[in-house]
C-alpha positions as CSV (number, residue, x, y, z in Angstrom):
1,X,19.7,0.9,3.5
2,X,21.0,3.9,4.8
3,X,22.7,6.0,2.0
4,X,24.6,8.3,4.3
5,X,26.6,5.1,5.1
6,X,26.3,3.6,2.1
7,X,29.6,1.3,1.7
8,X,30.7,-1.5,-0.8
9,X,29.8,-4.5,1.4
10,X,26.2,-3.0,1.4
11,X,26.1,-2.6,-1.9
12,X,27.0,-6.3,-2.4
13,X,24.8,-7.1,0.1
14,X,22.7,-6.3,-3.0
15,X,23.4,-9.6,-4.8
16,X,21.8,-11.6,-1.9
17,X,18.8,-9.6,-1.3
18,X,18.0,-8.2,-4.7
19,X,19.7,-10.0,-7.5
20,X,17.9,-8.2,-10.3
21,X,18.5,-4.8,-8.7
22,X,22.4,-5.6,-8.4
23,X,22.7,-7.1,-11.8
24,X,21.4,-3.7,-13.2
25,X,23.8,-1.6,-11.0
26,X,26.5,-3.7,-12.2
27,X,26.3,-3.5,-15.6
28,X,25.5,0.2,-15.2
29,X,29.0,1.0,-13.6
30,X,30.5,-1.5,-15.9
31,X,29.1,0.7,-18.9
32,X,30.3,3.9,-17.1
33,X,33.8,2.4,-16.7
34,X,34.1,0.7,-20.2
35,X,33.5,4.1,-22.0
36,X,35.9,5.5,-19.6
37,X,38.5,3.0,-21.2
38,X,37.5,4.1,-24.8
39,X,37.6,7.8,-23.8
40,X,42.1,7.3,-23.0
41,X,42.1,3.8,-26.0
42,X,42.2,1.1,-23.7
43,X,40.6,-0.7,-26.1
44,X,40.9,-4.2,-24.9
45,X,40.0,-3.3,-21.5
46,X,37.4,-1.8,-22.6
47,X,35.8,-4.6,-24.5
48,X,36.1,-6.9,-21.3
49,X,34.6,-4.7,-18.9
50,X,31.6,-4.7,-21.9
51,X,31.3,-8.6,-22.7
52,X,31.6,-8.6,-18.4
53,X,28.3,-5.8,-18.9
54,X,26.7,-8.1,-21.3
55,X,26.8,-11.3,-19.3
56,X,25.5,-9.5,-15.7
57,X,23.2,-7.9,-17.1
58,X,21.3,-9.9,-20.2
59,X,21.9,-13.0,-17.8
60,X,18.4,-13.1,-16.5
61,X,17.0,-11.9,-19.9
62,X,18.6,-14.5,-21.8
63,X,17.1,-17.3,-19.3
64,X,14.0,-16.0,-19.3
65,X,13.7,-15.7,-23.3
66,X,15.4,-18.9,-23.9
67,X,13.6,-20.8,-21.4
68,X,10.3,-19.6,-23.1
69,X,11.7,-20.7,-26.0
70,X,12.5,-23.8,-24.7
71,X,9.6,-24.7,-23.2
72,X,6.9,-22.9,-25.2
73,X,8.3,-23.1,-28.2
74,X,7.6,-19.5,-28.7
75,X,9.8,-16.4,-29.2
76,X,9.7,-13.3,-26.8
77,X,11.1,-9.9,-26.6
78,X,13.7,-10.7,-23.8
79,X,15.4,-13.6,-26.8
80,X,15.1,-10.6,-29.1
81,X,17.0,-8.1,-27.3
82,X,19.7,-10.5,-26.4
83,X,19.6,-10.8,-30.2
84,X,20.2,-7.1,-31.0
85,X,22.5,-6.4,-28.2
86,X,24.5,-9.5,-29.4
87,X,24.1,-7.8,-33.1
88,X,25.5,-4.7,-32.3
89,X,28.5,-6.0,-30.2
90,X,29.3,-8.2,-33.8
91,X,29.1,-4.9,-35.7
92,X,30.9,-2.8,-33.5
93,X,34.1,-5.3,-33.6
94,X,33.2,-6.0,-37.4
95,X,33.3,-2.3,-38.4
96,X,35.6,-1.2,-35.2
97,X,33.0,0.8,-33.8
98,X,33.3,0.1,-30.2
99,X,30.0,2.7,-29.2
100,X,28.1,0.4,-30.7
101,X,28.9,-2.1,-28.1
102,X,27.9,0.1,-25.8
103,X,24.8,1.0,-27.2
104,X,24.1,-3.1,-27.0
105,X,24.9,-2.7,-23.8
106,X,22.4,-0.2,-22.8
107,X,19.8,-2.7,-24.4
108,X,20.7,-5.0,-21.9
109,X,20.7,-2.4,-19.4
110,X,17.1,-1.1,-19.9
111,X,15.6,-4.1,-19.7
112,X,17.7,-5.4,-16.3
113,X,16.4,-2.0,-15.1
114,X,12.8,-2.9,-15.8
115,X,12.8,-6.1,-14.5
116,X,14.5,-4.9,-11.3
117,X,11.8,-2.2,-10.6
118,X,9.3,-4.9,-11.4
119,X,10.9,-7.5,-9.0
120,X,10.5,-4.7,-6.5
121,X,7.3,-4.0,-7.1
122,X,6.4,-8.0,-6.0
123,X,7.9,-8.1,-3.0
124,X,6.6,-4.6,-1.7
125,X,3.1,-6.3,-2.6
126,X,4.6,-9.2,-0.2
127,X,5.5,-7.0,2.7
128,X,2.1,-5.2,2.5
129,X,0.6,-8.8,2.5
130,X,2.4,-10.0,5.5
131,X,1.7,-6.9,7.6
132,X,-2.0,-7.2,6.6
133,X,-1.7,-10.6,8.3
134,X,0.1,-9.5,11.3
135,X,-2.9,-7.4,12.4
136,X,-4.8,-10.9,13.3
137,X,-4.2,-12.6,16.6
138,X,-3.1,-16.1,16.3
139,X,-4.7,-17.5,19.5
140,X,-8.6,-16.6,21.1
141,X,-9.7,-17.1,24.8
142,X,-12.1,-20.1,23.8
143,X,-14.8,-19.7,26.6
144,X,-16.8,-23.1,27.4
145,X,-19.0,-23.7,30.4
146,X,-17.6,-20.6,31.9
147,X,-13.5,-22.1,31.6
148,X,-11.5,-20.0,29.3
149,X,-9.0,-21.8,26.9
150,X,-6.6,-20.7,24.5
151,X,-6.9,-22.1,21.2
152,X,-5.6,-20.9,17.6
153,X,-7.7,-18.7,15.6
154,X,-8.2,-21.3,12.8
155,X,-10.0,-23.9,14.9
156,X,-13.0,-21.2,15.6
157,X,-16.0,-22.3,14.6
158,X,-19.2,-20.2,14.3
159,X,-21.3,-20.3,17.4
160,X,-18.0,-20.4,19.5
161,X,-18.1,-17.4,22.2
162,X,-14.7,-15.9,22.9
163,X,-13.5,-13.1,25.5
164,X,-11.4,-10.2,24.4
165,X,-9.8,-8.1,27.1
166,X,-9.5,-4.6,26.8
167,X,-6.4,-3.7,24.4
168,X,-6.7,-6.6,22.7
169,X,-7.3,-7.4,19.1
170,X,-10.4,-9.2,17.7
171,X,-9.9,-12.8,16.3
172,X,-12.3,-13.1,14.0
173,X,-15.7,-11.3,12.9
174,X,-18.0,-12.1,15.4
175,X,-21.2,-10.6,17.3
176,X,-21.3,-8.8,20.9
177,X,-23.1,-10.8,23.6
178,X,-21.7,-8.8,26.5
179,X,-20.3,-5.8,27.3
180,X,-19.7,-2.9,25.4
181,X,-16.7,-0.8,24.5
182,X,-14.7,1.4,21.9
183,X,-13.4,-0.1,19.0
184,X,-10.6,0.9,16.6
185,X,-11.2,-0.1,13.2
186,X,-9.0,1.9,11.1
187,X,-7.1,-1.5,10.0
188,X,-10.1,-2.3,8.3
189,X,-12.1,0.7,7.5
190,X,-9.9,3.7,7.5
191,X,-11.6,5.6,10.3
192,X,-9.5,7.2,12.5
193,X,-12.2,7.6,15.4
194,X,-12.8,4.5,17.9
195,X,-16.3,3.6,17.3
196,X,-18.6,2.4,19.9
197,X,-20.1,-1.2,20.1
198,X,-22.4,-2.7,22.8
199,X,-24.0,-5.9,22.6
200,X,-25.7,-6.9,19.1
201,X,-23.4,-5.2,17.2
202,X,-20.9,-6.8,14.8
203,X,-17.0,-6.5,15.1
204,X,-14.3,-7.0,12.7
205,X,-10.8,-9.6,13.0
206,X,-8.1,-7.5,13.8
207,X,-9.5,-4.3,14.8
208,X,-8.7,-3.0,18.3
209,X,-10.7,-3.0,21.6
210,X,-10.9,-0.5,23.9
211,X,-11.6,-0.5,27.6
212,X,-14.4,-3.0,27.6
213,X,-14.5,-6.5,28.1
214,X,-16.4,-8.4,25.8
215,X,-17.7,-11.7,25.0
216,X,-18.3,-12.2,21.2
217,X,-20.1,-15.2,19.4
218,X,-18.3,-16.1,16.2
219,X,-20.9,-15.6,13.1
220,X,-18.0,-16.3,10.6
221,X,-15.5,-18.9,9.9
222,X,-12.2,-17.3,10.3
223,X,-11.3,-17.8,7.3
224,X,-14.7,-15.5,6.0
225,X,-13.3,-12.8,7.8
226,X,-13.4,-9.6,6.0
227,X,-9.7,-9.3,7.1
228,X,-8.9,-12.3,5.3
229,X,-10.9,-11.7,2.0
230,X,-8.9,-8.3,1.9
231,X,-6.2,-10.4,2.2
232,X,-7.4,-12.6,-0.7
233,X,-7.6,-9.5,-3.0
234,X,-4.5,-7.9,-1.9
235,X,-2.8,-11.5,-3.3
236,X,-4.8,-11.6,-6.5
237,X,-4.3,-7.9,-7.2
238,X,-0.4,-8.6,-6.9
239,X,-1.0,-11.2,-10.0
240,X,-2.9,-8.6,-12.3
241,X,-1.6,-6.9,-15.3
242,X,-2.3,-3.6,-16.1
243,X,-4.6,-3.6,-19.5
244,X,-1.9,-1.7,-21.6
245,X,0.5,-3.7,-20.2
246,X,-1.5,-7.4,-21.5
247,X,-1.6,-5.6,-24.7
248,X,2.2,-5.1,-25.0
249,X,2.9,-8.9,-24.0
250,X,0.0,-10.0,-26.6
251,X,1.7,-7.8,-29.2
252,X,5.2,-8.7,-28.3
253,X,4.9,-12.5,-29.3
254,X,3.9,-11.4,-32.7
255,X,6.1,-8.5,-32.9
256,X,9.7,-10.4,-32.1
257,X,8.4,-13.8,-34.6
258,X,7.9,-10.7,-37.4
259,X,11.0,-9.0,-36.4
260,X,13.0,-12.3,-36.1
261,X,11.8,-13.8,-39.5
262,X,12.5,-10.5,-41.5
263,X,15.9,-10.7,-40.0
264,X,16.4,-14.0,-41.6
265,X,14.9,-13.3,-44.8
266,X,17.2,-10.1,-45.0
267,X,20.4,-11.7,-43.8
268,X,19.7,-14.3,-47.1
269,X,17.5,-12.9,-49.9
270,X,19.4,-9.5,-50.9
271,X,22.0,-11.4,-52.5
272,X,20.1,-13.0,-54.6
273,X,17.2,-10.6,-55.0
274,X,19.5,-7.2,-55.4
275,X,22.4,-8.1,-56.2
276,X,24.3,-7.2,-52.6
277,X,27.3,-8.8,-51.0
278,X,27.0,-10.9,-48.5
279,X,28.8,-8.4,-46.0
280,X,26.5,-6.2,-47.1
281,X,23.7,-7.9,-46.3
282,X,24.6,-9.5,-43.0
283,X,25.9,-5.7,-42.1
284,X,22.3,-4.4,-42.8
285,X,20.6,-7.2,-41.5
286,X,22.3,-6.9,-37.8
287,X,21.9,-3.1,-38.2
288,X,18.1,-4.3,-38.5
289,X,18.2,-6.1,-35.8
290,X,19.2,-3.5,-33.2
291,X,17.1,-1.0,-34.7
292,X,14.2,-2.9,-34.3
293,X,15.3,-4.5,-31.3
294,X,11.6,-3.0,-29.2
295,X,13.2,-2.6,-25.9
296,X,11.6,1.1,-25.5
297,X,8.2,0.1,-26.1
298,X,8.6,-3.3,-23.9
299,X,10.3,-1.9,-21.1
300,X,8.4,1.4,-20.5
301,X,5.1,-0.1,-19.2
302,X,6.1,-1.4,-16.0
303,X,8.6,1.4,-14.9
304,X,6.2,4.2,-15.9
305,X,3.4,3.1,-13.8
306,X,6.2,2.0,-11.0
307,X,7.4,5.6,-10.9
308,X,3.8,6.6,-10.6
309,X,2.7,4.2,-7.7
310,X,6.0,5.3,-6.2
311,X,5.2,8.5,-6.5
312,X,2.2,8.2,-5.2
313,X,3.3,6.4,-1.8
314,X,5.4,10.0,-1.5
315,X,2.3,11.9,-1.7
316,X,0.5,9.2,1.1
317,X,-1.5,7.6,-2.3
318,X,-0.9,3.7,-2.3
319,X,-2.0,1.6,-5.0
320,X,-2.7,-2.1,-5.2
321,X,-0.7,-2.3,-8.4
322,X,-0.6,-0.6,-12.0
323,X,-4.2,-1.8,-13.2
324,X,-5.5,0.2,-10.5
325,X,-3.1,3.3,-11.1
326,X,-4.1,3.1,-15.1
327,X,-7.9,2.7,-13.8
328,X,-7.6,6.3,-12.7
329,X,-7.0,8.0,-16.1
330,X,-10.8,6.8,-16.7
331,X,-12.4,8.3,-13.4
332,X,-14.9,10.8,-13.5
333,X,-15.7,11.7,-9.9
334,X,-14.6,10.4,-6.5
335,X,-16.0,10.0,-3.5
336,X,-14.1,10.3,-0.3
337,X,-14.5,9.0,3.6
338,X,-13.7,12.1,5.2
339,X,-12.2,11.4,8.5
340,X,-8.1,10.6,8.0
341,X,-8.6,11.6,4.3
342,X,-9.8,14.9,4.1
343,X,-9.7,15.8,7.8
344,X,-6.7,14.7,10.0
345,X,-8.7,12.5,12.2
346,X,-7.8,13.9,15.2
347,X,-10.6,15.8,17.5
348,X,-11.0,19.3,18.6
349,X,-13.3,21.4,20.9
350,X,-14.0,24.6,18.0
351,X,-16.9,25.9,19.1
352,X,-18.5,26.7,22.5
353,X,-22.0,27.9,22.8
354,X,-23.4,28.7,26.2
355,X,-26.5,29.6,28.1
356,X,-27.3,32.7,28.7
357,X,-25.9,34.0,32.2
358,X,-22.8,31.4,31.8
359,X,-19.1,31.7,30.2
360,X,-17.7,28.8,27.9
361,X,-15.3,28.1,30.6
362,X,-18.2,27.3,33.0
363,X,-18.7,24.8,30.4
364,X,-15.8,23.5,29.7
365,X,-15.3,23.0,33.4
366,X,-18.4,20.6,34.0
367,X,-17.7,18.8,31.0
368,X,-13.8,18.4,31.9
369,X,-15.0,17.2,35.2
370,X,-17.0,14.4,33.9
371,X,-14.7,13.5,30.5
372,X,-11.7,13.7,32.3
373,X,-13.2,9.9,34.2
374,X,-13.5,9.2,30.2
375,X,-11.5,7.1,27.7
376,X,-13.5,8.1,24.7
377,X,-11.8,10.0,21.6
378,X,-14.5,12.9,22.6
379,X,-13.9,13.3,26.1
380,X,-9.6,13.1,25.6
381,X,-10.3,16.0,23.5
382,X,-13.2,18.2,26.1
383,X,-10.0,17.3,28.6
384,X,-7.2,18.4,26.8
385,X,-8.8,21.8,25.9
386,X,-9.4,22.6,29.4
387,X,-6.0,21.2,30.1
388,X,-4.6,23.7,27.3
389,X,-7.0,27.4,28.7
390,X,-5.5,26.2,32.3
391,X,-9.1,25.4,33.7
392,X,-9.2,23.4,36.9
393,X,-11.8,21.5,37.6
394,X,-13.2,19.3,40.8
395,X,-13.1,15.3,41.0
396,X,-16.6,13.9,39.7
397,X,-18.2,11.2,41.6
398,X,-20.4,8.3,41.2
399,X,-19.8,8.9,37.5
400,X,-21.9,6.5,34.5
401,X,-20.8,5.7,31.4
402,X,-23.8,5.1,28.9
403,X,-22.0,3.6,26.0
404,X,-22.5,5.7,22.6
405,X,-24.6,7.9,24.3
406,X,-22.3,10.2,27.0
407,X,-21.5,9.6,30.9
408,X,-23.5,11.3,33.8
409,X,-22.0,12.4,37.4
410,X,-22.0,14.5,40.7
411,X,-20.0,17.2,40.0
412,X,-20.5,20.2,43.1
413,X,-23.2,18.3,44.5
414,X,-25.3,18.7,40.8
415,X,-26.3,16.1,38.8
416,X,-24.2,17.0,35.6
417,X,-24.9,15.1,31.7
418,X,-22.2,15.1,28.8
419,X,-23.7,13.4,25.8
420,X,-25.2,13.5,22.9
421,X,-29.1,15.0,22.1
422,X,-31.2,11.9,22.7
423,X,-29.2,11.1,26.3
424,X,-30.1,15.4,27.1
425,X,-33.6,15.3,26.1
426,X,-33.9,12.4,28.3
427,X,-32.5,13.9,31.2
428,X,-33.5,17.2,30.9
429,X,-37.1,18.6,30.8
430,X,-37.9,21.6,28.4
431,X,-35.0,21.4,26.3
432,X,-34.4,24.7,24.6
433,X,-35.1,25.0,20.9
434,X,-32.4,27.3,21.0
435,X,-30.2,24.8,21.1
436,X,-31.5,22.3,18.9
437,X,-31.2,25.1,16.2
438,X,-27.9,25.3,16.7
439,X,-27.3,21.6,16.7
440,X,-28.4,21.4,13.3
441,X,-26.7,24.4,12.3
442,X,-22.9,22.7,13.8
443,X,-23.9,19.3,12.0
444,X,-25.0,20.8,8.9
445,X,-20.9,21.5,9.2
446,X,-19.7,18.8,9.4
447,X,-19.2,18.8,13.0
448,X,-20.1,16.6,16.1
449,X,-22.0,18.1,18.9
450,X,-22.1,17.3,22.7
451,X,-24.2,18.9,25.2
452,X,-23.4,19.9,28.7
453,X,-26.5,20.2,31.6
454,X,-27.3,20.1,34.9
């Protein structure tokens, strides 16, 4: 919702959409307006804008307790608070002191708050579940006896072979047979870089292809999919508690039976017992009721670690759910992927190291040449440095792509190579040691090298 143009009808829009959240807002601005009306000794308005507060907001809570009540015959915190709020409304009017209403108010108000921010919560965990499923195709090119069909994903079975164009997503974890070509997996691994695949190697449901055309023998059920079991965990993370947060709703069923029966015994035995009046005693006995009403300690679980996960998401740190954020306080050391975590993913030509006798723009100018004919990560970024020093370079012909390895053309009439060591030492005799040393040097930091020769 945008808030530059926030407006009443989108704020009631609220009611439809979020119920809890709306209910919370509600009784906050009926608060507001309520000790307004105190402030100037409209005291009957101001009590009807509060009972108003109490029913909006303690609606939910009184459900909720009363339906555990109901059916499991056991008492809760959300029955308790509804008990205390409903305790200090009778003293305020009893003793005329209308802020205590409003302080029963603010009960009811804390815990709509909580469960609003919990409610939202859920159905972030619901949006994250239903984009994680929108990364899978729903159809595969079904290829039998050389005739491509299209069937739904679920009716794969293993052995099937399908064909995936280039651009296309992958249906389900399956097994090259043919072809080989770039393949983004960051849906499912995090890595930033396309990584290359040729035949024998295993790809992932819902990870993109590149420029190749493949034929892939399913060697999982779709339903196996590692897409889909991250699905599974996504769904059964949503359902658990943080620890401190099972402790709390362990604690609570004791604590408002305890709190509930001591506000019986109080509200009869000091008559008898100590000689008080019966106002006396009911007046203490409500007063003990709101005092020990527990809504601080009840309510501050889930919108602590809510705030943190949020947080978080503003810093570009998502979190299943609170277990996992409370799960951090007990880390000792972490390991991270590097690429897209601690480096931005994105490739860059840094160093240039050439033969004796020749300029780095020589270089650059072969290998622009050749990676220019190239849709690999590397070669976009050998091409967009030469682009960026203003280098021209000649068309190269009869150019050959050797997948994971580099690409090989005529460029001035000369055989020229861009890849990687083992593709160079194949195609070149006496490779220097020079160079090698330097190799290990660039990788020792962190960085990948590429070799241009004629």
């Amino acid at each position: 919702m945008n808030q530059k143009n926030f407006s009443l009808p989108q704020y009631l829009q609220l009611a439809q959409y979020y119920p809890e959240a709306f209910a919370a807002g509600t009784c906050a601005v009926l608060i507001f307006f309520s000790w307004f009306c105190l402030q100037i000794n409209w005291v009957g308005l101001a009590l009807l804008i509060l009972a108003t507060a109490y029913v909006i907001g303690g609606y939910e809570s009184a459900k909720e307790g009363i339906t555990t009540l109901w059916s499991e015959k056991e008492l809760d915190v959300d029955l308790l608070m509804i008990v205390a709020a409903l305790g200090a409304a009778a003293l305020g009017l009893w003793q005329q002191e209308y802020h205590l209403i409003i302080d029963g108010a603010v009960l009811i108000l804390i815990f709509a708050i909580s469960g609003a921010l919990e409610t939202f919560a859920m159905e972030r965990t619901e949006r994250n579940i239903q984009k994680l499923m929108a990364i899978t195709p729903d159809t595969a090119r079904l290829i039998v006896d050389n005739q491509e069909t299209q069937i739904p994903v679920n009716q794969l079975k293993m052995g099937d072979v399908v064909l995936v164009k280039p651009g296309e997503l992958i249906p389900t974890d399956s097994i090259i047979i043919e072809g080989s070509s770039t393949i983004n997996q960051a849906p499912i691994t995090g890595e930033s870089i396309p990584v290359d695949k040729t035949v024998g190697d295993e790809v992932f449901a819902g990870t993109l292809n590149g420029n190749g055309v493949l034929r892939l023998e399913v060697n999982k059920s779709p339903e196996s999919s590692l897409i889909q079991r991250v699905i599974r965990l996504v769904e059964q993370a949503k359902t658990e508690t943080p620890p401190s947060q099972r402790f709390v709703e362990k604690f609570e069923k004791i604590y408002a039976k305890v709190i509930v029966l001591s506000g019986i015994l109080l509200a009869i035995l000091p008559p008898f017992l100590l000689n008080w009046s019966w106002e006396t005693t009911i007046y203490r006995a409500l007063i003990f009721l709101v005092v020990a009403s527990p809504c601080a300690l009840m309510a501050s679980i889930m919108p602590t670690l809510l705030s943190g996960i949020a947080n978080g998401a503003r810093q570009g740190i998502l979190f299943k759910n609170g277990a996992q954020l409370e799960m951090m306080g007990e880390v000792k050391a972490i390991a991270f992927d590097k690429t897209g975590t601690l480096t931005t993913g994105k490739l860059q030509v840094v160093d240039i190291i050439p033969k004796k006798g020749k300029s780095e723009n020589e270089v650059l100018q072969l290998a622009a040449a050749l990676e220019s004919c190239s849709e690999h990560p590397i070669g976009k970024a050998i091409t967009q440095t030469a682009i960026t020093k203003n280098i021209q370079w000649q068309v190269a012909t009869n150019v050959t792509a050797k997948t994971g390895e580099g690409i090989t053309g005529i460029v001035n009439s000369e055989i020229i190579t861009v890849g990687k060591e083992n593709l160079i030492k194949l195609e070149v005799n006496n490779f220097s040691s020079y160079f090698l040393d330097e190799s290990n040097r660039l990788q020792k930091q962190g960085k990948t090298v590429i070799f241009v020769a004629k």
